[in-house]
C-alpha positions as CSV (number, residue, x, y, z in Angstrom):
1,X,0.0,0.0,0.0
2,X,3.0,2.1,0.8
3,X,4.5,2.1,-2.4
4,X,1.3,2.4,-4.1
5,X,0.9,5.4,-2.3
6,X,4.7,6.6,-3.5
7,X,4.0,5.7,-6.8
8,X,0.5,8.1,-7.2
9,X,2.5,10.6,-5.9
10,X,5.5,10.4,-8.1
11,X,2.7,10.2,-10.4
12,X,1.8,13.5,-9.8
13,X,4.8,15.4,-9.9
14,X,5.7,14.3,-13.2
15,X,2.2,15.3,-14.6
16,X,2.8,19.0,-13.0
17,X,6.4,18.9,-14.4
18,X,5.1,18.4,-17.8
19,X,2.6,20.6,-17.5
20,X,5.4,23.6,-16.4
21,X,7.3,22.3,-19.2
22,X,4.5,23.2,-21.7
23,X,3.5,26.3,-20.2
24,X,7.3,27.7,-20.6
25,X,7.6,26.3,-24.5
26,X,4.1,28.0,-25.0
27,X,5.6,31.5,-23.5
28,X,8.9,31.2,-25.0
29,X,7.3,30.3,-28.5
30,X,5.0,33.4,-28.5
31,X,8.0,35.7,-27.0
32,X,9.9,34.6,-30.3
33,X,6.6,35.0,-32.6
34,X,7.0,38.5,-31.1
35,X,11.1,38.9,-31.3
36,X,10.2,37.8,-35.1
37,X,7.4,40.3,-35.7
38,X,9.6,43.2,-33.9
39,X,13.0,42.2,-36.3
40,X,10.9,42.3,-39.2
41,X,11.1,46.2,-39.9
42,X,14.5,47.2,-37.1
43,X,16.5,45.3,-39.8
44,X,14.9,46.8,-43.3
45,X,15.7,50.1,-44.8
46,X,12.0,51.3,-43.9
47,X,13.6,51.4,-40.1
48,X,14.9,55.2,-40.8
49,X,15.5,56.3,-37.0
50,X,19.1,57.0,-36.5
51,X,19.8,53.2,-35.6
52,X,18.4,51.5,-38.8
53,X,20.8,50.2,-41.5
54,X,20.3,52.2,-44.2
55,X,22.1,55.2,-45.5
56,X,19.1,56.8,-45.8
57,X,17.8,57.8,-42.1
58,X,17.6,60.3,-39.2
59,X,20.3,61.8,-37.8
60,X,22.3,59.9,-34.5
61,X,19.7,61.4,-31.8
62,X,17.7,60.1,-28.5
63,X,14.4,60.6,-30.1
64,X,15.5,60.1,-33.5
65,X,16.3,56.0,-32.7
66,X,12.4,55.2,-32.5
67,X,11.4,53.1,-35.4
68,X,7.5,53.6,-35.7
69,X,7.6,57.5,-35.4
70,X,8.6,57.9,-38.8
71,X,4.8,56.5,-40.1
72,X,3.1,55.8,-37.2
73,X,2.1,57.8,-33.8
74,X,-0.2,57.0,-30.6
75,X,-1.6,60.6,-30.3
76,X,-2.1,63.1,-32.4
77,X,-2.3,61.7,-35.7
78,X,-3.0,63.2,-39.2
79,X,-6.9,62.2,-38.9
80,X,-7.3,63.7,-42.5
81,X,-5.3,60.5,-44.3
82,X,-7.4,57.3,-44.3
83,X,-4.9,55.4,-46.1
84,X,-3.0,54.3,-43.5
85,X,-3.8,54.2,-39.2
86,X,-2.6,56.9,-36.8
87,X,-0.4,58.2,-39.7
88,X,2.6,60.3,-38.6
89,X,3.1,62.3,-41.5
90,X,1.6,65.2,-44.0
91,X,-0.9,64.0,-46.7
92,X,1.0,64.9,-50.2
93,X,-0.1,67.4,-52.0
94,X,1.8,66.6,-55.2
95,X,-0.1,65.9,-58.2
96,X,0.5,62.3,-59.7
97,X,0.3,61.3,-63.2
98,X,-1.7,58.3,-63.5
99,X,-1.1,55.0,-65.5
100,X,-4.2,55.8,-68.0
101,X,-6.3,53.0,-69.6
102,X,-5.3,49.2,-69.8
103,X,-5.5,47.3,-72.7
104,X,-8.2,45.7,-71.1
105,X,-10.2,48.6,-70.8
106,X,-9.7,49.6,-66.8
107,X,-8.8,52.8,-65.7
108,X,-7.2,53.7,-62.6
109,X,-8.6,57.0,-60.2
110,X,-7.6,60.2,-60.9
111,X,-5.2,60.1,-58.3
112,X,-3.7,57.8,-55.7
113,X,-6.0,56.5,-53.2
114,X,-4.6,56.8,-49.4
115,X,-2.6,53.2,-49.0
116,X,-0.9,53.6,-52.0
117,X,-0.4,57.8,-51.0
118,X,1.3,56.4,-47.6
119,X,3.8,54.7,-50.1
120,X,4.5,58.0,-52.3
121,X,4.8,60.4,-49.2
122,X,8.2,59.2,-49.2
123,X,8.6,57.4,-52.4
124,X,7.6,60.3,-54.6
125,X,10.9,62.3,-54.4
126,X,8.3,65.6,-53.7
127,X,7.1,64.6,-50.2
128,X,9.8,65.0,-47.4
129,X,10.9,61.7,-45.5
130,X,11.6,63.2,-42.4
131,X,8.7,65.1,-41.9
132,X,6.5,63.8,-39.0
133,X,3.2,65.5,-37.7
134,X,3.9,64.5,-33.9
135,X,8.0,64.2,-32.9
136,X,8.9,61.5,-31.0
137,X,9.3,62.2,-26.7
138,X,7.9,65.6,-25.7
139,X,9.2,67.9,-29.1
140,X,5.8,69.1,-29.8
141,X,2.7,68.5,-32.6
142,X,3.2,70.4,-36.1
143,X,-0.3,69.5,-38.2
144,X,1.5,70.2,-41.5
145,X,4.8,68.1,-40.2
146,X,7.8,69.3,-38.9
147,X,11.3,68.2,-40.6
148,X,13.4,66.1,-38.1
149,X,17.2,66.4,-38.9
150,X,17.9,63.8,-41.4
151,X,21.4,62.7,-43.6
152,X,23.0,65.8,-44.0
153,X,20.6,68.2,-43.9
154,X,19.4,70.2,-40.6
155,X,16.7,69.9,-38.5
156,X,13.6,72.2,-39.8
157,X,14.9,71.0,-43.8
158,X,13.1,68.8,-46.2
159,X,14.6,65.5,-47.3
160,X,13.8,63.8,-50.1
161,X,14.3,60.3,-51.5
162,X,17.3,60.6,-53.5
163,X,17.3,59.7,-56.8
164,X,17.7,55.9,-57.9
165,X,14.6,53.2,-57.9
166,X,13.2,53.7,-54.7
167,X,12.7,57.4,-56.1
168,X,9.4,56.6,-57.7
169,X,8.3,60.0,-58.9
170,X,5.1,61.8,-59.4
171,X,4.8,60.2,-62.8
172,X,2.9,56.8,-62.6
173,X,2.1,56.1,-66.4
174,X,5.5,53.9,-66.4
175,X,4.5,51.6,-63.1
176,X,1.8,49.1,-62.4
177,X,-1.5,50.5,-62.2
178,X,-2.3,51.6,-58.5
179,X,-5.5,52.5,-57.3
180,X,-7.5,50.3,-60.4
181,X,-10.4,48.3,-59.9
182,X,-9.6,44.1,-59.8
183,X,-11.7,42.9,-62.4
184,X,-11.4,38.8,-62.8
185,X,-11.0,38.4,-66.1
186,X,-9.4,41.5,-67.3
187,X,-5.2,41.1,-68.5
188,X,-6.4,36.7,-67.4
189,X,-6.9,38.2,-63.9
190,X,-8.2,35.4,-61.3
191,X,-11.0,35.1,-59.5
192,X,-10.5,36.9,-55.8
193,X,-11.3,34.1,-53.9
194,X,-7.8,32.3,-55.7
195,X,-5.8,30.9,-52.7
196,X,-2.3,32.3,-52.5
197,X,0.4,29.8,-50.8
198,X,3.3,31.7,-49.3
199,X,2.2,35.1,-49.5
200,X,3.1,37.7,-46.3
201,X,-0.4,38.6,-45.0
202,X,-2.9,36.8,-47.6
203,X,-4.3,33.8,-48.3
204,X,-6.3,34.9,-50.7
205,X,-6.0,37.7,-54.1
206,X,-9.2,39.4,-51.9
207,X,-6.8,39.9,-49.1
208,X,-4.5,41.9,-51.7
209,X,-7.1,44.5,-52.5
210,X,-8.3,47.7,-51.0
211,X,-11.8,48.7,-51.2
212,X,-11.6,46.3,-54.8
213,X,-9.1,47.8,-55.7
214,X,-5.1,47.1,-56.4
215,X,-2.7,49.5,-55.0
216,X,1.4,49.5,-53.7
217,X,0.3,47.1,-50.6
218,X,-1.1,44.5,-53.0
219,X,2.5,43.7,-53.8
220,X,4.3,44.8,-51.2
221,X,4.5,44.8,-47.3
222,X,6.4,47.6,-45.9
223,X,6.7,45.7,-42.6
224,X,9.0,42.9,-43.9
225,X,11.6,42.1,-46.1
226,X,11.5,38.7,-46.5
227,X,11.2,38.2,-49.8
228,X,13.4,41.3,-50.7
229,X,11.9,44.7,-52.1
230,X,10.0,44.0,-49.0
231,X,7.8,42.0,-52.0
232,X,4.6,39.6,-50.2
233,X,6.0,37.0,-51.8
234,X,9.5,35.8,-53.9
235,X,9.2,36.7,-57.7
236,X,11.4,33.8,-58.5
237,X,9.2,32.2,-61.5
238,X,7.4,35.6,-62.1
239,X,5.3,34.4,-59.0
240,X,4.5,37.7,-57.7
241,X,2.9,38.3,-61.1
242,X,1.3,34.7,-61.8
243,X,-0.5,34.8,-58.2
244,X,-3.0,37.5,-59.9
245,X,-2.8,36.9,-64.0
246,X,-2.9,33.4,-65.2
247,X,-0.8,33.7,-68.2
């Protein structure tokens, strides 16, 4: 009876081990999930406080070194841009050319809808990169953006992307169509509810659009690089591409 009694006991501990054991794997998964989610902008050139790896970033600083600030703020955001939440920065004000009318027959909107404006207000060579409506710590809220000192240029001075690819330009007509209606069918465009395999954030070509519509996120996520050119998915195979036309 004795060691009966031992043996429900030892019984028992190793249950409560094992169950310790899973509760610490569970925690220490979701602290890497987290680690992971955290690494996947600190180490891309969209990371432009004064810590990020680029050449192209804010100037060695205290409150220069957040990484969000330069998109995104908790208070006191531009409540006039819809493209993109609690956005940090000015809504451009340049004026875009679009792509004009596909062979297919689509046209895009007159101008860049707000998602694919979050892109341009830095890619469009026009709007200033460092310019942020609400500076980071306690350096005050400028509704039109104030100019944090960036590269070489002082604080209060616009900087712009230099020129090169990532310097889009205000002149669409020579990119892919943004801010154009997804019609299936249209340039052997699939069906919406196509499943995507190994895409960053979709599973499906719906979760690519915008209000219906395709626009810079549909290809790109400017939270990770993963796939390079921060792309949702490698092009290897022209798979970027074949996930929307079935050519």
């Amino acid at each position: 009876m004795k060691n009966l009694t031992i043996f429900k006991t030892k019984k028992r501990e190793v249950s409560k081990m094992k169950g310790k054991i899973l509760v610490v794997m569970v925690v220490a998964i979701a602290l890497l999930g987290a680690g992971v989610a955290l690494a996947g902008i600190s180490a891309t050139k969209h990371n432009l406080s004064a810590s990020g790896p680029g050449t192209v970033k804010a100037n060695a600083g205290q409150q220069n070194d957040e990484i969000c600030v330069y998109c995104h703020t908790p208070h006191f955001a531009n409540t006039g841009f819809t493209g993109a939440p609690l956005w940090n920065k000015a809504t451009p004000s340049a004026t875009y050319t679009m792509y004009g009318t596909t062979i297919a027959g689509s046209t895009p909107d007159a101008t860049p809808n707000g998602i694919t404006k979050a892109c341009l207000s830095c890619h469009d060579g026009v709007s200033a990169l460092n310019s942020i409506v609400n500076q980071a710590g306690s350096g005050g809220v400028t509704a039109g953006g104030y100019n944090v000192a960036f590269g070489a240029t002082a604080a209060g001075t616009a900087f712009t992307m230099p020129a090169g690819a990532t310097n889009i330009g205000t002149n669409l007509a020579d990119d892919h169509p943004v801010s154009i209606t997804y019609t299936a069918g249209n340039a052997s465009l699939k069906a919406t509810s196509t499943t995507l395999t190994g895409w960053t954030g979709a599973t499906t070509i719906a979760n690519l659009l915008r209000n219906g519509k395709v626009e810079c996120s549909s290809c790109h996520d400017p939270h990770t690089s993963t796939n390079g050119l921060f792309l949702r998915v490698s092009n290897s195979g022209s798979a970027l591409c074949l996930g929307c036309h079935g050519k």
